[in-house]
C-alpha positions as CSV (number, residue, x, y, z in Angstrom):
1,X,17.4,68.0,-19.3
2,X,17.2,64.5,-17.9
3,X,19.8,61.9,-18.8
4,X,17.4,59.1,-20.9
5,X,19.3,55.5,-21.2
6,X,19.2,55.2,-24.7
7,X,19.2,58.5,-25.7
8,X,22.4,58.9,-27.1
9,X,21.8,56.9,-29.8
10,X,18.8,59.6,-31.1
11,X,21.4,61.7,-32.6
12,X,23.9,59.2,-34.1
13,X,21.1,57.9,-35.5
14,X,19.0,60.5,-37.0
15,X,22.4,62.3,-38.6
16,X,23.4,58.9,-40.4
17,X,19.4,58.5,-41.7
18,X,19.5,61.7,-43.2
19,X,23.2,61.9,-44.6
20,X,23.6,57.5,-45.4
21,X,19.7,56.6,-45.2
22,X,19.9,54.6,-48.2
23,X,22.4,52.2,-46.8
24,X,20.4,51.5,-43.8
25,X,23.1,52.4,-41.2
26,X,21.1,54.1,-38.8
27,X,19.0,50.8,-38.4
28,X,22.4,49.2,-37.5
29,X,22.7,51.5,-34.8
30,X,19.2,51.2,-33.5
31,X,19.5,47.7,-33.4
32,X,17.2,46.7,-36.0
33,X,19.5,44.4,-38.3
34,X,17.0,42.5,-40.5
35,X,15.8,46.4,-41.7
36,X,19.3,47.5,-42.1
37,X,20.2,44.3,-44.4
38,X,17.1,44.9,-46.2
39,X,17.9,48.7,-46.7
40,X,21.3,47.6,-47.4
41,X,20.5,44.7,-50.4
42,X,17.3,46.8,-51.9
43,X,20.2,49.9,-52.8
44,X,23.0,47.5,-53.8
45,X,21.3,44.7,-55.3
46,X,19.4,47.5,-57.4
47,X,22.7,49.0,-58.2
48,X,21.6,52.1,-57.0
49,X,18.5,52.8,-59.2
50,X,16.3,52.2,-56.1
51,X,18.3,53.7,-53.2
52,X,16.2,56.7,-53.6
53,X,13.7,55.6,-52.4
54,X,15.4,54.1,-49.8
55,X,17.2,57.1,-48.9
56,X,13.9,59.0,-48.8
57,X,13.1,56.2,-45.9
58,X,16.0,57.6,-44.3
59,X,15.5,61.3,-44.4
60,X,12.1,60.8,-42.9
61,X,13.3,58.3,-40.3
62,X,16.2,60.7,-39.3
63,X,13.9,63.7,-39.4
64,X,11.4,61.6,-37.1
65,X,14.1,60.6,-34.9
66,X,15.6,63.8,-34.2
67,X,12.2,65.8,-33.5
68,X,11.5,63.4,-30.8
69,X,12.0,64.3,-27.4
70,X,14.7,61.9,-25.5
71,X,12.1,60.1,-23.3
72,X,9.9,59.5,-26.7
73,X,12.3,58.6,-28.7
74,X,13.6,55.8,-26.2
75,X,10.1,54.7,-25.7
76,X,9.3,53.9,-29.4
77,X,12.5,52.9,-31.0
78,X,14.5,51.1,-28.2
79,X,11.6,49.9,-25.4
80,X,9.3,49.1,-27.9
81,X,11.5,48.4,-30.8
82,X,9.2,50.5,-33.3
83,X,11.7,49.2,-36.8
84,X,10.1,51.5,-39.5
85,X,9.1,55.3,-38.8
């Protein structure tokens, strides 16, 4: 298995958007901060009655990142900077 620069971050990230997807961190890791604070401020400013549906977001983004292969995973979400799924 090739060594993808980037790649590392597929994992990291696809664990915290299944287990912490409502709080956004995963998009922190990725990069993508104005996602993560909007993640972040839809679950807290809603005092939790919406993070649901933000922690759905996160499953599927965590499910999406980790089915990936490396070399399209590093291609969508860091070269091209794909924020949401």
């Amino acid at each position: 298995m090739a060594n993808v620069p980037g790649a590392e971050k597929k994992i990291l990230a696809g664990i915290l958007g299944i287990v912490l997807g409502g709080l956004g961190i995963h998009k922190f890791v990725l990069g993508y901060n104005k996602e993560g604070i909007i993640m972040l401020l839809v679950s807290i400013l809603s005092c939790g009655f919406l993070a649901w549906a933000t922690g759905i977001i996160g499953l599927i983004e965590g499910i999406i990142y980790l089915t990936k292969s490396d070399e399209d995973f590093v291609t969508t979400y860091i070269t091209n900077k794909k924020p949401w799924f």
